[in-house]
C-alpha positions as CSV (number, residue, x, y, z in Angstrom):
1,X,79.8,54.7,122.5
2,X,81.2,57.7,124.0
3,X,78.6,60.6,124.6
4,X,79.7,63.4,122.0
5,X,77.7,66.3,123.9
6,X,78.0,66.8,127.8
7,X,75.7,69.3,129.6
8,X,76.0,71.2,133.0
9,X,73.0,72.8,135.0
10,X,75.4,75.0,136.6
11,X,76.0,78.4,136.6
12,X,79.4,80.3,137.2
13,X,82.3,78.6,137.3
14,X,81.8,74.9,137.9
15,X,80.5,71.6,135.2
16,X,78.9,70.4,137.9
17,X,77.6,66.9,135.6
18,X,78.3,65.4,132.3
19,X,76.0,62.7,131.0
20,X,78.2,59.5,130.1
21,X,75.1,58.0,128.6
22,X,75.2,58.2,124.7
23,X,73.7,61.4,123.6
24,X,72.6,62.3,119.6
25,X,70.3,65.5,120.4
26,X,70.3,67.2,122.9
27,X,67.4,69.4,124.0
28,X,68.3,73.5,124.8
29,X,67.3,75.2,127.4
30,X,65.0,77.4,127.1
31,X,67.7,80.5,127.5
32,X,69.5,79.4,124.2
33,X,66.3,81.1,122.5
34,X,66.4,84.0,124.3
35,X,68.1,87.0,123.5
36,X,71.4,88.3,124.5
37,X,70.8,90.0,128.0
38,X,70.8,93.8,127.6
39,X,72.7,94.2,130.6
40,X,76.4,95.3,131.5
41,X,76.9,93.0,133.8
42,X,76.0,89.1,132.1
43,X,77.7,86.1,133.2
44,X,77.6,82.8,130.9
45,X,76.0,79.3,132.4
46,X,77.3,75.8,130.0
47,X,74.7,74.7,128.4
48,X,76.7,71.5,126.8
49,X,80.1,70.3,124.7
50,X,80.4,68.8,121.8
51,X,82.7,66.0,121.4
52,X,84.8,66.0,118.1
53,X,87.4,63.2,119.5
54,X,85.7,61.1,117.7
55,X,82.9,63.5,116.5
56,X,79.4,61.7,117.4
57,X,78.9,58.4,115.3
58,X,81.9,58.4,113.2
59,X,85.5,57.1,114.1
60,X,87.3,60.2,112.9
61,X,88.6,62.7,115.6
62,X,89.9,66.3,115.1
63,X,94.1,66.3,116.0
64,X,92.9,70.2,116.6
65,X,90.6,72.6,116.4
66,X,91.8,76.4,114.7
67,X,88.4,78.1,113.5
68,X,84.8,78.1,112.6
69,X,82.4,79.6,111.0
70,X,78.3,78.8,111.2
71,X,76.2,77.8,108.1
72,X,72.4,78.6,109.1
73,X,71.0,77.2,105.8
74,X,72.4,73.7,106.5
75,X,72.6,74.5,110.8
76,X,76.3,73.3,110.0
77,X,78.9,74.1,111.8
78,X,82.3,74.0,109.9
79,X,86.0,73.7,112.1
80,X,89.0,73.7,110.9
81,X,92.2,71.4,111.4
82,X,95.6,72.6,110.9
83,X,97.2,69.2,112.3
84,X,94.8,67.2,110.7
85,X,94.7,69.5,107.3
86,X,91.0,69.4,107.2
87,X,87.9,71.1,107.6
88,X,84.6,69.1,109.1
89,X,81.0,69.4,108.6
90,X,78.7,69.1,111.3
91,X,75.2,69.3,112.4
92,X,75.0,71.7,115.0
93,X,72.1,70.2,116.5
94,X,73.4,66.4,116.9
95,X,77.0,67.2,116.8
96,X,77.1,64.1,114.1
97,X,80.2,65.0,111.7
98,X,78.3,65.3,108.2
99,X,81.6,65.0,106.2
100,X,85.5,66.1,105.8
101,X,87.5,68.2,103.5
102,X,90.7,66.6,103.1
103,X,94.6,67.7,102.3
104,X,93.7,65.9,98.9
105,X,90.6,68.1,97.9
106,X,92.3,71.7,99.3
107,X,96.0,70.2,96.8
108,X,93.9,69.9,93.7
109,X,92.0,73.2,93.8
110,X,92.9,75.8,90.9
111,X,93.7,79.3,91.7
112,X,90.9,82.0,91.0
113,X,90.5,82.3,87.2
114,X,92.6,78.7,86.5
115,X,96.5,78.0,86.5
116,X,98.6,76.5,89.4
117,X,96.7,74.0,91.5
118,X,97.4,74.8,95.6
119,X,99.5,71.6,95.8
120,X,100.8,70.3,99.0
121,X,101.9,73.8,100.7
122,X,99.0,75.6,101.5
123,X,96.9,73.5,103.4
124,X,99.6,73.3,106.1
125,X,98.3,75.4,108.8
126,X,94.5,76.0,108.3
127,X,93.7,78.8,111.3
128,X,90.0,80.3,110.5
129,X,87.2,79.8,108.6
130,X,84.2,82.6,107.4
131,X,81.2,82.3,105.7
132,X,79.3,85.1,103.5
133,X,75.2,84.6,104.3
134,X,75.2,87.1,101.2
135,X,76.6,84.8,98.6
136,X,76.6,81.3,100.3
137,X,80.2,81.3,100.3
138,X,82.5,79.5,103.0
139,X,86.6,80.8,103.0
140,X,89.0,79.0,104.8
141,X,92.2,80.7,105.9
142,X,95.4,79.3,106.0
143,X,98.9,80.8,107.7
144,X,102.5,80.5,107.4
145,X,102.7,78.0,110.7
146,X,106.2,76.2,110.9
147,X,108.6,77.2,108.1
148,X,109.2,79.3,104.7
149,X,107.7,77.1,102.6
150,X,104.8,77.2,104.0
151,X,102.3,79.3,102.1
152,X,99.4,81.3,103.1
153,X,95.9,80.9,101.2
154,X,92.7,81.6,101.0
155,X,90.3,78.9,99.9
156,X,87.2,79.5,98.9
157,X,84.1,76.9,99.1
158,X,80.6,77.9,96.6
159,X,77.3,75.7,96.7
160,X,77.7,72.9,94.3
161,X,74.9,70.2,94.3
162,X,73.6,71.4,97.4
163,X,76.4,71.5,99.1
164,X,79.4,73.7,99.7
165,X,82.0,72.5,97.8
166,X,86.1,73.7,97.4
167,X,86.2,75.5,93.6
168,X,89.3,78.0,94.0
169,X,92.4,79.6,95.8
170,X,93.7,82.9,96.3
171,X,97.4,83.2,97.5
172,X,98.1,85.5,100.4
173,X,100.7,88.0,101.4
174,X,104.2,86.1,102.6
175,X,104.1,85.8,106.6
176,X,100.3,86.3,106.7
177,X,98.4,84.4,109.7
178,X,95.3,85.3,110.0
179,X,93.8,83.6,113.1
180,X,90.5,84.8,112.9
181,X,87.9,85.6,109.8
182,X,84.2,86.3,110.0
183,X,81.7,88.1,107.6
184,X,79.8,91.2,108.5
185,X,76.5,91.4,107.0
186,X,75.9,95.1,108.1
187,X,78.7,96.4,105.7
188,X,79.1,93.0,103.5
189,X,82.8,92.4,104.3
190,X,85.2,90.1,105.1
191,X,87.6,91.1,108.2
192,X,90.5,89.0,109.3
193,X,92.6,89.7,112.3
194,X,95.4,88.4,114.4
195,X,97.2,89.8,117.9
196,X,95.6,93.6,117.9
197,X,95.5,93.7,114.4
198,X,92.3,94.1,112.2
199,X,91.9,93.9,108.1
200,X,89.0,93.7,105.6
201,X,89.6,91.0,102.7
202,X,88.3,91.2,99.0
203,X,88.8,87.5,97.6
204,X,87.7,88.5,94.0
205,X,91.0,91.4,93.5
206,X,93.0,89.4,96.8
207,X,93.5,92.6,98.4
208,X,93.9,93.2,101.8
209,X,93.0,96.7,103.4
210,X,94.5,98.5,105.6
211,X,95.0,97.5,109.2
212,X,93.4,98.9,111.9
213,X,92.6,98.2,116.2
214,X,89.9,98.3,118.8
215,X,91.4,100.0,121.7
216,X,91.9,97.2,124.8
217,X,91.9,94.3,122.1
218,X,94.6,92.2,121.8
219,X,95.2,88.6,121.5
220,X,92.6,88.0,118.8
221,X,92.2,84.0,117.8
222,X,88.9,84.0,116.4
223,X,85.6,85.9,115.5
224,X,82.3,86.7,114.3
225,X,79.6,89.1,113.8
226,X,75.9,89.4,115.0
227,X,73.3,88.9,113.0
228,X,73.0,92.6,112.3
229,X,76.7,93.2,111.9
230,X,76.9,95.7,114.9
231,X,78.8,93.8,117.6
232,X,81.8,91.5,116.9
233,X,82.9,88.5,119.5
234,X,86.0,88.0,119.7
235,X,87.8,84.9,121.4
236,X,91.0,85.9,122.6
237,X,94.2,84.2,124.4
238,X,94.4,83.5,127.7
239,X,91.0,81.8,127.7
240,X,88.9,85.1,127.1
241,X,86.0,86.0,125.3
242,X,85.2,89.7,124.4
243,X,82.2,92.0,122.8
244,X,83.2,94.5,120.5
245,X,80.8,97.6,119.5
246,X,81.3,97.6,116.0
247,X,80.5,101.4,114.9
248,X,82.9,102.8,117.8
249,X,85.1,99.7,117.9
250,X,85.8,99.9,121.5
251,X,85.2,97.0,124.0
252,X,81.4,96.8,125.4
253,X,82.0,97.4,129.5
254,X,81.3,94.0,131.6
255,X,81.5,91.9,128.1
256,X,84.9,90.3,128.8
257,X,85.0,86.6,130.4
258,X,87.5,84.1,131.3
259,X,86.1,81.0,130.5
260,X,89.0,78.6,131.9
261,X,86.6,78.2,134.8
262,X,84.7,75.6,132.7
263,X,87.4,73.4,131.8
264,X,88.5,75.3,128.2
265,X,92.5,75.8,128.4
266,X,92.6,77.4,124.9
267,X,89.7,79.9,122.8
268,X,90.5,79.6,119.6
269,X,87.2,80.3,117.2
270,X,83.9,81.9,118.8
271,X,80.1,81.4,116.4
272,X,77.2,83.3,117.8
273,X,74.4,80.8,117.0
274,X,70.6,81.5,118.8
275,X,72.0,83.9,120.6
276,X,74.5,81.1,122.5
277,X,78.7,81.1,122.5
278,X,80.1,78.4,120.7
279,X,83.8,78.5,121.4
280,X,86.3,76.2,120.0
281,X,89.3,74.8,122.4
282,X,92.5,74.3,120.5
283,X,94.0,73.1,123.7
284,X,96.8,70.4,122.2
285,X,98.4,68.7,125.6
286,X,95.2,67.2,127.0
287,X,95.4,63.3,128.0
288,X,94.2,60.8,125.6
289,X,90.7,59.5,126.1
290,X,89.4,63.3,127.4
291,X,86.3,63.7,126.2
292,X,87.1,67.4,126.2
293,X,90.1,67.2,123.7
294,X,89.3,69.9,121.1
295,X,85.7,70.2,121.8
296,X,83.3,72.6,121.3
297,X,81.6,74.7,124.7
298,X,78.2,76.2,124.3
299,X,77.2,78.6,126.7
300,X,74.2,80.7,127.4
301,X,74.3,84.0,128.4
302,X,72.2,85.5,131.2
303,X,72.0,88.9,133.4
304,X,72.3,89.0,136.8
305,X,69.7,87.7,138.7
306,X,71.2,87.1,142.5
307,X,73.9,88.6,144.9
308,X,77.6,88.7,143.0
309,X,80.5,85.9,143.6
310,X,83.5,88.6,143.9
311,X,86.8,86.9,142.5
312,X,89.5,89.3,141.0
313,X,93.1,88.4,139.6
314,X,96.4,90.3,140.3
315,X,99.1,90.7,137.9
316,X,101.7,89.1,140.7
317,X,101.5,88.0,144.0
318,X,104.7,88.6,144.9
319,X,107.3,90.5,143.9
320,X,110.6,92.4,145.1
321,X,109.3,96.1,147.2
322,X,108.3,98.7,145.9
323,X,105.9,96.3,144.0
324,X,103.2,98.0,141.9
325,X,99.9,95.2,141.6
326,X,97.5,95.9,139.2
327,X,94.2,94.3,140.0
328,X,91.6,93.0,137.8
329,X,87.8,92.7,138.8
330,X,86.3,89.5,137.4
331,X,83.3,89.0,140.1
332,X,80.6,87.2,138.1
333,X,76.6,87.8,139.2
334,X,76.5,91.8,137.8
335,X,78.4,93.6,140.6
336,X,77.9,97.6,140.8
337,X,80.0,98.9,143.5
338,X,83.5,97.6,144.3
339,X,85.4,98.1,147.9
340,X,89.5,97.0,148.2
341,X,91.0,96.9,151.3
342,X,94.9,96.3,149.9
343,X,95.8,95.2,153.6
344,X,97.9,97.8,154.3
345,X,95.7,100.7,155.3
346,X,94.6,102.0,152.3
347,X,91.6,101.0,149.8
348,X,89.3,101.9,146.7
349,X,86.6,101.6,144.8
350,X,87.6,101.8,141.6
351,X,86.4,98.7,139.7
352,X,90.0,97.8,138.7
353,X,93.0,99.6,140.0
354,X,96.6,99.4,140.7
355,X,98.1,99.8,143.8
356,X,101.7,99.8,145.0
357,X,103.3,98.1,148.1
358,X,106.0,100.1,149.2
359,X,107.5,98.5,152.0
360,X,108.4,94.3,152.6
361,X,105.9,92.4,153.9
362,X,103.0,90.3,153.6
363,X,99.7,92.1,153.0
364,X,95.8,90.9,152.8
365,X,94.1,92.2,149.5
366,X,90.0,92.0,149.9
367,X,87.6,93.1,147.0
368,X,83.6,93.5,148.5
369,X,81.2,92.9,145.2
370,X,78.3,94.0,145.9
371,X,74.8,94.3,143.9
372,X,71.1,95.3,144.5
373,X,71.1,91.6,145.6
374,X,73.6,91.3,148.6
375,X,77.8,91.3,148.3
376,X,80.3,88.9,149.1
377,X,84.2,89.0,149.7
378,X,87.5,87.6,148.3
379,X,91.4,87.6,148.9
380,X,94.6,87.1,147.9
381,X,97.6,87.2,149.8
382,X,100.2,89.5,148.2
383,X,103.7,89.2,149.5
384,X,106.6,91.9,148.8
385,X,110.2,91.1,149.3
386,X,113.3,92.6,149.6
387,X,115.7,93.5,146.7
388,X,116.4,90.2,144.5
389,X,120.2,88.9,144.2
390,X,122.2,90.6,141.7
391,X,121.8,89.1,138.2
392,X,124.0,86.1,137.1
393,X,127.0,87.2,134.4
394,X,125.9,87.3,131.2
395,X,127.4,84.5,128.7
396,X,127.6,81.7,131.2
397,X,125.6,78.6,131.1
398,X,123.5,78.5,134.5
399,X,123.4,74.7,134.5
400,X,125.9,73.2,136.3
401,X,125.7,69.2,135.1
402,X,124.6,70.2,131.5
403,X,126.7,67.1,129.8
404,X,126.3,64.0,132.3
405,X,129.6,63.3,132.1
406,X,130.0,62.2,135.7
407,X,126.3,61.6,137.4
408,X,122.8,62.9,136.8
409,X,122.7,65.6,139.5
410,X,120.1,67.9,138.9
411,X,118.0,66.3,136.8
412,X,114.5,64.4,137.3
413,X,111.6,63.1,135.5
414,X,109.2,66.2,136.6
415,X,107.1,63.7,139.0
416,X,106.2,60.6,136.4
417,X,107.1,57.7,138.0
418,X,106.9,56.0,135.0
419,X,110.1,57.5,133.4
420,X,113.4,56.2,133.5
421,X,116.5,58.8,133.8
422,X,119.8,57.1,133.3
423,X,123.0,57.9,132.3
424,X,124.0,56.4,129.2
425,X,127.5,56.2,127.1
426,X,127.8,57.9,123.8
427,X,126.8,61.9,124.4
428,X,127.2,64.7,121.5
429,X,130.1,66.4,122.3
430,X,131.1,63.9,125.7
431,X,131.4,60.6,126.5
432,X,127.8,60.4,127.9
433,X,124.4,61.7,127.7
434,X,121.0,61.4,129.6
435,X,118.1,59.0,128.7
436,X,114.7,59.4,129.1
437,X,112.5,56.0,129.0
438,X,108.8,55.3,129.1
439,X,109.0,52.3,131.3
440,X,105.5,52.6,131.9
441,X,102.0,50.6,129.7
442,X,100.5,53.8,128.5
443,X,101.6,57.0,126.7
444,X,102.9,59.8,129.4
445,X,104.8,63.1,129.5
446,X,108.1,62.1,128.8
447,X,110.6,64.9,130.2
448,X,114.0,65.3,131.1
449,X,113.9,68.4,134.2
450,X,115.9,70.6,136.3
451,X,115.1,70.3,139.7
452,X,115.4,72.7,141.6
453,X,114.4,75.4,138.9
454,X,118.0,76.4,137.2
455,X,117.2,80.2,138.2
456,X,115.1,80.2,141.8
457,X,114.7,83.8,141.4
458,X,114.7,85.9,137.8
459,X,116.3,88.7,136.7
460,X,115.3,91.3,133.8
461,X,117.0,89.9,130.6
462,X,116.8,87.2,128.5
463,X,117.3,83.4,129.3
464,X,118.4,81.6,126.1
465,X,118.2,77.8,126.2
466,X,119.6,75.1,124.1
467,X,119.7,71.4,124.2
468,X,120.4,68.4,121.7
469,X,118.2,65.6,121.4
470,X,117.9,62.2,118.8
471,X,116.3,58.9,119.4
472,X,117.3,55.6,118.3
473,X,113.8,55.2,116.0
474,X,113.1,58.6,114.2
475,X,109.6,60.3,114.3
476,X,107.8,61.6,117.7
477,X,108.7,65.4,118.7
478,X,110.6,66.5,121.3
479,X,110.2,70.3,122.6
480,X,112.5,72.9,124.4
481,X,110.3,74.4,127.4
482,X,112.0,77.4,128.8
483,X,109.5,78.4,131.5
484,X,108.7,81.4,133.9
485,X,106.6,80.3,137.1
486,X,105.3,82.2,140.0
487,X,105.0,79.9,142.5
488,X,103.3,77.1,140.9
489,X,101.8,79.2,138.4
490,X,103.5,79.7,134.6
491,X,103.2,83.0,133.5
492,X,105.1,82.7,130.5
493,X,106.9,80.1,128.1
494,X,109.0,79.2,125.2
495,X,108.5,76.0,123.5
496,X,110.5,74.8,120.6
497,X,110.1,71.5,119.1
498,X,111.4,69.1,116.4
499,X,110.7,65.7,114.8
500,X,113.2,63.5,116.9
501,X,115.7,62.0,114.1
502,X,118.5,59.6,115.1
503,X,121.4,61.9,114.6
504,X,121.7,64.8,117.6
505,X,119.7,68.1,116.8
506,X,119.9,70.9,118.8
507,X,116.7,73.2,120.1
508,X,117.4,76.9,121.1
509,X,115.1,79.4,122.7
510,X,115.0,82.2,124.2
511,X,112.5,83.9,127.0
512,X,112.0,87.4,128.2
513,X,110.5,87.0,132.2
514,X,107.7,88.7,132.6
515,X,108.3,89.1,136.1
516,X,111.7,89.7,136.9
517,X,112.1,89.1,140.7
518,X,109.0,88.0,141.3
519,X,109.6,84.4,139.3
520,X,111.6,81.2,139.0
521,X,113.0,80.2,135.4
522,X,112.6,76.1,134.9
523,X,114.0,74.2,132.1
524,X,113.2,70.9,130.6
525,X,113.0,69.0,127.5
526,X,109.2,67.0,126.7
527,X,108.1,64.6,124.4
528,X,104.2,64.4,125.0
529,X,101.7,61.4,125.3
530,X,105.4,59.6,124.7
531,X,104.3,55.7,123.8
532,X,104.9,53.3,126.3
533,X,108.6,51.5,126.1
534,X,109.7,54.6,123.4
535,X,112.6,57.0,124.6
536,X,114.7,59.7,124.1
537,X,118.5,61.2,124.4
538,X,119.6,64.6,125.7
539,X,123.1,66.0,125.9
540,X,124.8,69.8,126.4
541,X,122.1,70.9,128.3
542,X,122.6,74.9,128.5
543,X,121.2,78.3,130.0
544,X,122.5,81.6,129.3
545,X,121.7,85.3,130.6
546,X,122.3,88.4,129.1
């Protein structure tokens, strides 16, 4: 059996070992009982995983992970599965799934008070989960993912037997998605939130308050309270966990961490559970067989105890002159004092700050982190260029071979070997299209891709995209990636997918670039983890700028 719970004696930003030995509980260290650090400066250490594909001792495996929400009494912890419509119980300790809440169970629940049973709409995107420690009361939130009829809800879940059992439905505002939920015990509310946005929720009158924000949040994907109700953690996009002072709801300095060091590509839910991070990864894309695929990271959290590791991030690398960089401190080890040297003869100590390159040229950027325990260095290279060509006209499609009519010029499989490109008769509006075949004897990324990027350099606009696509079997779905890189580095994307059918379908999408100048614009269409010997069609390939 696969182990279900992998452990690291690392700190920082390497997993350094995970056990492949079968593992049912696993012993914490002794950090996990301590307190949070009362420091400004804490840095997180993984203290395990837990699997959930499959979940320890069981054969079923979560198709995603949206939200969570602890259950002391019981030491469950609950997740929830919009692909998989479910929610799962399971022992926090072992990571063994105690049981699952089916797409049968949430269709036959009555609304609050009796009448209309939820039926088959509302348990279509399940995004967070909360429990009340006042009443023993679980509520699982569910959005408006996908299309109109799609309706957000609010199931609720009382002690029946023992056990937490489904017993009502409340319906929710049209176009709500909550992505986040969690219970304060200090003031005996429900909040929910999504993006910046923050609400409080009364199930009994389904009425929710007014909205409000915490000045610096945004990207909010799950949450929960402390024990006492007077911080808030927050996982956020972009692989980022935050602490949030409750009673002056503004960001606690130092609090903020990227966690994508440790191998988690998406935060989605975040518990607080003896005093460790338990943060949920709704990454979708990862390869079958990773033991990783939607599992839970634990992490402790300790203060500084040796010199810092300076790192920092820029907000581009490169970029047409004058270029204005905003850098962003995230040395780990509890720096205090910060030194740049921007490489072109000026410099700062300001933790974080911006600085312009006004002439073309490549420059050396150095942060010094320093500490009562020593300092170390780190750089980037930042490279400003002269003035970008003039945009393309607006209106015309910036891919020349966009029908295959005479060759496949243009067009790759994005690097797997085991994909077939031909060109094949019968197109949607010509006499030919492209095909993309899995020639290969396990599932890949099956992708049909302009090579070189369609627009080397981006201007300020939008790109709109637009394919059509059909198989010969229906089922399997194919997405529109319209997709801004720096470098090798994607900074921004539009993905739009559909349910392949055998009659042509056509995907549109549009992208703002988030660095005009500074970025190429690629285009492709993607069927992923694509079955060996299965296949797709593409035809009237287009890219348009205005």
């Amino acid at each position: 059996m696969p182990s279900d719970v992998f452990r690291t004696a690392v700190r920082g930003s390497a997993v350094a070992a995970i056990l492949s030995a079968a593992v049912v509980v696993v012993g914490l260290d002794s950090a996990a009982n301590a307190a949070l650090p009362d420091t400004s400066a804490p840095h997180l250490v993984l203290n395990h995983t837990v699997r959930t594909t499959p979940f320890n001792g069981s054969t079923v495996s979560a198709k995603d992970d949206e939200g969570s929400a602890y259950v002391p009494g019981d030491d469950s912890l609950w997740l929830a599965d919009d692909d998989g419509r479910a929610i799962y119980e399971v022992n926090a300790t072992t990571g063994a799934l105690k049981r699952s809440i089916t797409r049968t169970a949430f269709e036959a629940v009555p609304r609050l008070g009796g009448g209309t049973l939820a039926g088959v709409n509302r348990d279509r995107d399940l995004e967070s989960l909360a429990y009340d420690g006042a009443t023993d009361t679980l509520y699982v939130f569910s959005g408006s993912c996908c299309n109109s009829t799609v309706l957000p809800t609010v199931f609720r879940l009382k002690r029946q037997g023992g056990s937490l059992q489904l017993d009502s439905y409340q319906p929710l505002p049209a176009g709500s998605d909550f992505t986040a939920a969690s219970w304060n015990p200090a003031d005996g509310k429900l909040y929910v939130g999504v993006s910046k946005n923050l609400n409080s929720y009364t199930y009994a009158s389904d009425t929710v308050g007014p909205t409000f924000q915490v000045s610096g949040l945004s990207g909010i994907l799950g949450m929960s309270f402390s024990a006492d109700g007077n911080d808030m953690f927050v996982a956020r996009s972009q692989t980022r966990l935050s602490r949030v002072d409750w009673a002056t709801r503004t960001l606690v300095p130092g609090w903020t961490f990227d966690v994508s060091s440790f191998g988690m590509l998406d935060t989605r839910a975040v518990e607080v559970i003896n005093d460790q991070f338990w943060v949920s990864d709704g990454y979708d894309f990862r390869s079958a067989g990773d033991p990783l695929a939607h599992a839970v990271f634990v992490f402790d959290v300790v203060g500084p105890t040796s010199p810092p590791t300076a790192s920092f991030g820029a907000s581009r690398t490169s970029g047409q002159a004058p270029l204005a960089v905003d850098f962003t401190d995230t040395s780990t080890g509890g720096p205090t004092s910060w030194q740049w040297d921007f490489g072109d003869g000026q410099s700062s100590n300001v933790r974080s700050p911006s600085h312009t390159y006004t002439d073309p040229g490549t420059y050396t950027v150095t942060l010094t982190a320093t500490n009562a325990n020593g300092s170390s260095t780190a750089s980037k290279v930042i490279t400003a260029t002269e003035q970008p060509p003039p945009p393309p006209p607006p209106g015309g499609n910036l891919i020349a071979n966009d029908g295959f009519e005479t060759s496949i010029a243009g067009w790759d499989t994005a690097g797997y070997s085991a994909v077939t490109l031909q060109r094949v008769p019968g197109g949607h509006s010509g006499s030919w299209s492209a095909k993309l075949t899995n020639t290969g004897a396990t599932s890949v990324t099956n992708t049909l891709n302009d090579e070189p990027d369609t627009v080397p350099v981006s201007s300020a606009g939008t790109y709109t995209g637009s394919v059509w696509v059909r198989s010969d079997t229906a089922g399997g779905k194919v997405y529109l990636r319209v997709r801004e890189f720096e470098g090798k580095t994607k900074v921004s994307e539009q993905l739009i997918g559909v349910v392949l059918s055998t009659n042509w379908q056509q995907l549109t999408g549009s992208l703002v670039p988030l660095h005009p100048g500074a970025s190429s614009i690629d285009f492709s269409a993607a069927v992923y983890s694509a079955p060996a010997g299965s296949a797709f069609y593409a035809d009237d390939a287009s890219l348009t700028f205005n």
